[in-house]
N, C-alpha and C positions, 0 to 999 in steps of 0.2 A: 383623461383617464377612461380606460373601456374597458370590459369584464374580458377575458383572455377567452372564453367562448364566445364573444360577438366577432374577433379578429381573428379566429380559425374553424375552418369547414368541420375537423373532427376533432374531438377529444376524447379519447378512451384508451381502456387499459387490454393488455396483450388476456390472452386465454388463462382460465384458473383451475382447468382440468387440464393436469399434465398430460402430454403426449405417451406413445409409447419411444423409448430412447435407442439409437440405432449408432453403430461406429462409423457411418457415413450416412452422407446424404444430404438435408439441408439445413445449416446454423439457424440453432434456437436460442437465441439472447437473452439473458436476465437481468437485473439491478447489476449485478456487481460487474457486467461488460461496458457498464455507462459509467465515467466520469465527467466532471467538469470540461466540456469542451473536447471530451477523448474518448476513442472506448478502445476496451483491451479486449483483442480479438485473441488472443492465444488459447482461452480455455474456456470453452462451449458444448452442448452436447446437439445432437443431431437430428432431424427427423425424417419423413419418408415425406415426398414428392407429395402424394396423395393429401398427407394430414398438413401438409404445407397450405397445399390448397384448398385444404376445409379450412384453416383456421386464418387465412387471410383472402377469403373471396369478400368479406365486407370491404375492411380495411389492411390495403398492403402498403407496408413499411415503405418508402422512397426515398431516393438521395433528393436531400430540401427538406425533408420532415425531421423532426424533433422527437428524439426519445427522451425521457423525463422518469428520474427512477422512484418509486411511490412505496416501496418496502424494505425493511431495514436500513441498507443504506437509499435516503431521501431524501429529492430537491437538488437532482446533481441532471443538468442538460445539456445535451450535446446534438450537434446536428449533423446528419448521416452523411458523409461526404464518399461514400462506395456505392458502388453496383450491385453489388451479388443478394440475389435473393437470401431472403431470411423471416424468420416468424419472431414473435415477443411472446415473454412468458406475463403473466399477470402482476410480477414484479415493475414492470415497466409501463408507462404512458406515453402513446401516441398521439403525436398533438401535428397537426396539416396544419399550418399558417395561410392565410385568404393571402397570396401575395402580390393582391393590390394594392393591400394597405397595413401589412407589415413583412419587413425582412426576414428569413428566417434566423440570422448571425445576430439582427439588434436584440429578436425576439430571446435568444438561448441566453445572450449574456442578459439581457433582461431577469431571466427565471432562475440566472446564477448571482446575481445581486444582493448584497448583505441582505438586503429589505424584504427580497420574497425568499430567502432562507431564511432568515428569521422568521417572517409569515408562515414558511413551510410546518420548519420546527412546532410553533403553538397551531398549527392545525389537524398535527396526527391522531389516532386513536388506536385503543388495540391494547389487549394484556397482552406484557413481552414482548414481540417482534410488533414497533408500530406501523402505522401504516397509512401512507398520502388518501385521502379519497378522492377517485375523479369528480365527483362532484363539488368536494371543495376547490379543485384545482382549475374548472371553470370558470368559478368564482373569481380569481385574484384579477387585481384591478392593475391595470397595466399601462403604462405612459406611454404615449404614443405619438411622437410628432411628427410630421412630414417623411416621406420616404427618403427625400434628401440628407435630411438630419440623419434619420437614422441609418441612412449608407456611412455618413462619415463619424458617426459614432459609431457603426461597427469595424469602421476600418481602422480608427485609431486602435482601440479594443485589442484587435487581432493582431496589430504589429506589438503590443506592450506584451500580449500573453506567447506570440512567438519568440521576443527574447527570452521572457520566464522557460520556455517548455525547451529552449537551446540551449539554457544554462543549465536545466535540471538532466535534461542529455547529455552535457558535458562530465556532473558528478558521477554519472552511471558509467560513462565509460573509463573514469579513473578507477571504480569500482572492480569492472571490468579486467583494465591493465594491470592491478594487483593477483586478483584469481589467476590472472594467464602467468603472470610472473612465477607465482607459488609453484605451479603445475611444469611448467617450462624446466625449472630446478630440479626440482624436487621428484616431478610425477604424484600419480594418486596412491596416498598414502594407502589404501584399501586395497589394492592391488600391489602396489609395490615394483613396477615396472622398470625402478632402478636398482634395484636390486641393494637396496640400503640394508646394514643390516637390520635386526631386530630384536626388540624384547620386551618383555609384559608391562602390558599397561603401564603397571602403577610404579614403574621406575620413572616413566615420563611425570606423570602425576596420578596422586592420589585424589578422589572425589569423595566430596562428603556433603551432606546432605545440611540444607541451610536451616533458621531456624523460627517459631514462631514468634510475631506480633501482631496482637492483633490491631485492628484502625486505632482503637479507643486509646491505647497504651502507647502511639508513638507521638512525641514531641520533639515539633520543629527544630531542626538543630545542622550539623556540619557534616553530617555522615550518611550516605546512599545507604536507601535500603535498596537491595539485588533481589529483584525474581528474576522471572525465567525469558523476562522481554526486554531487560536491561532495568537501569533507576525506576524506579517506580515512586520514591517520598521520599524522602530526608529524617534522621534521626536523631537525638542529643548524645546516642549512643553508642559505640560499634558492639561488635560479634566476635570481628576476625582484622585483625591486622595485617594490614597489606605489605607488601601488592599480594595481588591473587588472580584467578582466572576461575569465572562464572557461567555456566550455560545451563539451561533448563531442564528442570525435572518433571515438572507436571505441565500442561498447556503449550507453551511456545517451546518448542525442541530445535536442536541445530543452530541457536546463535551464541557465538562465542564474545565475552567481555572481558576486558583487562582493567583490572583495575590496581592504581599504585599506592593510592592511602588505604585507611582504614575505612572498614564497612559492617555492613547488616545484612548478612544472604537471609532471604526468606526462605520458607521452607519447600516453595517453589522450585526453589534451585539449588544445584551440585556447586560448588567451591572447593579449588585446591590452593591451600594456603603457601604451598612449598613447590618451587619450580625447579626445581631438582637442577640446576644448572643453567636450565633453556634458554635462551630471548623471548622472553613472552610476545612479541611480535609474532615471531616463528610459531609459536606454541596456539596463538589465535588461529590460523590460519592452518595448521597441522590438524588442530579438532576439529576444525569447522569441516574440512575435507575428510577426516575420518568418517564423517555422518557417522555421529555417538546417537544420532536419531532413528536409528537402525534397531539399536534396540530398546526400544519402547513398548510395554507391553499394555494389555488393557483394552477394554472396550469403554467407547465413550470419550473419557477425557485420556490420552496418551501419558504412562508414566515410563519415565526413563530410569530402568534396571542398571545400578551403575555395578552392581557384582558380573554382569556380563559384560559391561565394558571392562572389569575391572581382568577378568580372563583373558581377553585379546591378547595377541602381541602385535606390537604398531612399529615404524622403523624408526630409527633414530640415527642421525646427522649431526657431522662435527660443529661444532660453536663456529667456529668461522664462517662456516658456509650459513649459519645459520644470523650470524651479524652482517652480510654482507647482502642477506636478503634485506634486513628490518632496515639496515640504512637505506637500501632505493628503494622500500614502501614508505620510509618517512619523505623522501623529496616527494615521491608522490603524495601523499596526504598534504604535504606542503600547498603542492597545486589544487587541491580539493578542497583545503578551505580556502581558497579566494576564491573557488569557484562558489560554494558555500557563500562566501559577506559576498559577490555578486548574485546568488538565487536573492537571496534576504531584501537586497536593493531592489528588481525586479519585481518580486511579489509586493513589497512596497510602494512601487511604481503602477502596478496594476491594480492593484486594490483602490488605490489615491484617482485614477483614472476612471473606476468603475464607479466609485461614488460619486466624483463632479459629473460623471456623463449624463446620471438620471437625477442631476440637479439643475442640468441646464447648463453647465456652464462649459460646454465643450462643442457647444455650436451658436 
């Protein structure tokens, strides 16, 4: 075992005076472009050459080094496997691995391992947003066996998390071939490109607003309570007898749920009890595409104005065409959960892999 600062030249965190922010120029990374093994480059902000170069003449980020995220989202490490220049925000930790004597692949899954997320977890501090300290993150005590070892522990590692991230690519693109499906039919309903005809809102559905419970007052039971991010607890109770069709009023806006029993909308969320004819299949996918997130009003937390959704006129499609969609989204969904019980297998499989590896028993 060895302190994770004996076995890396540098550990520190990116800048904690923000830059000034530019529509081009050079990617400035945060916690939330690092996950587990991955970062999500789509959404980043900018800076100028210049301040590039001020803020990585100490330490500049490389392909082989480790970024490690140390605020809000904490304890998630990935290793840089691109070229293109970029800077770190203070959200993030930069850690150089001495690669004489450790890997930088054994070292990430190392620092993604139940054991130092859990360590991570009871190391934070901070009112509200917590927060990694580099200095504690020095600290963590790190197993370390031969470079050998730890090639063929990160190789196994990498083929178990390659099926995992192939089968979770697979659910996205069913995802995927459903939206293209809607659209392909249909067109976008906010446009109306097909020229369907149309009528107000709430001949499609009427919205009403869900209702309160608070923590203390629900008891374990058979019945979803609905806010505005889908299930949220379970209740002895319902509200509104199903089916229904649920999507956000306050917080999480633009996702649509169907539900067929009976429920609990919270007061988080809009529920229309009555489908006025539809396929709720159809009807998921018709609002989710209307983006009803359009009109949300408010500063701070977004509330969704359903008397302005309730003014629209949106198109409306014969039943047929609208059953002949929900049947080839159900083969599809069909294929989406076995891709689903095979994610579950995989992460099963990686997990199981990750803990015999730093027990020894995989070399």
């Amino acid at each position: 075992m060895r302190k994770l600062n004996d076995i890396c030249n540098v550990i520190t965190c990116g800048v904690a005076k923000r830059p000034e922010y530019y529509d081009d120029g050079i990617p400035f990374l945060s916690s939330k472009n690092v996950k587990s093994d991955r970062f999500l480059l789509n959404d980043y902000k900018y800076v100028s050459k210049e301040d590039f170069l001020s803020l990585t003449k100490n330490n500049k980020p490389e392909k082989g080094d480790i970024l490690y995220t140390r605020v809000g989202s904490f304890g998630e490490a990935a290793v840089i496997d691109f070229d293109f220049d970029f800077a770190i925000f203070v959200s993030l930790t930069l850690i150089k691995p001495k690669n004489d004597i450790v890997l930088s692949r054994y070292l990430m899954h190392y620092l993604n391992s139940p054991k130092i997320k859990h360590l991570a977890k009871n190391s934070t501090s901070g009112v509200g947003v917590q927060n990694l300290n580099v200095k504690v993150v020095r600290e963590f005590p790190i197993q370390l066996p031969p470079l050998d070892q730890q090639k063929k522990i990160a190789t196994i590692l990498d083929a178990a998390d390659a099926y995992r991230q192939k089968t979770k690519a697979l659910i996205e693109k069913y995802d995927e071939l459903t939206q293209s499906l809607f659209l392909e039919l249909f067109g976008d309903p906010v446009r109306n490109p097909k020229d369907w005809n149309e009528v107000i809102f709430t001949e499609v559905l009427v919205l009403r607003r869900g209702f309160d419970l608070p923590r203390q007052d629900r008891i374990k039971g058979e019945y979803p309570i609905m806010a505005s991010n889908g299930i949220l607890d379970w209740h002895n109770e319902f509200k509104v007898e199903g089916p229904g069709i649920v999507t956000g009023r306050s917080g999480t806006l633009g996702k649509v749920h169907y539900i067929e029993g009976d429920y609990w909308p919270l007061n988080t969320a809009l529920y229309s009890q009555k489908l006025n004819g539809n396929n709720p299949i159809y009807l998921i996918y018709l609002i989710r595409n209307f983006r009803v997130e359009r009109f949300s009003r408010g500063a701070g937390v977004p509330t969704l104005n359903r008397n302005l959704v309730h003014a629209e006129t949106i198109m409306t499609v014969p039943i047929e065409l609208q059953n002949q969609f929900a049947d080839r989204v159900q083969a599809i969904e069909a294929q989406k959960a076995q891709a689903k019980a095979s994610l579950a297998q995989a992460e099963d499989l990686f997990n199981s892999l990750l803990q015999r590896a730093f027990k020894g028993e995989l070399v």
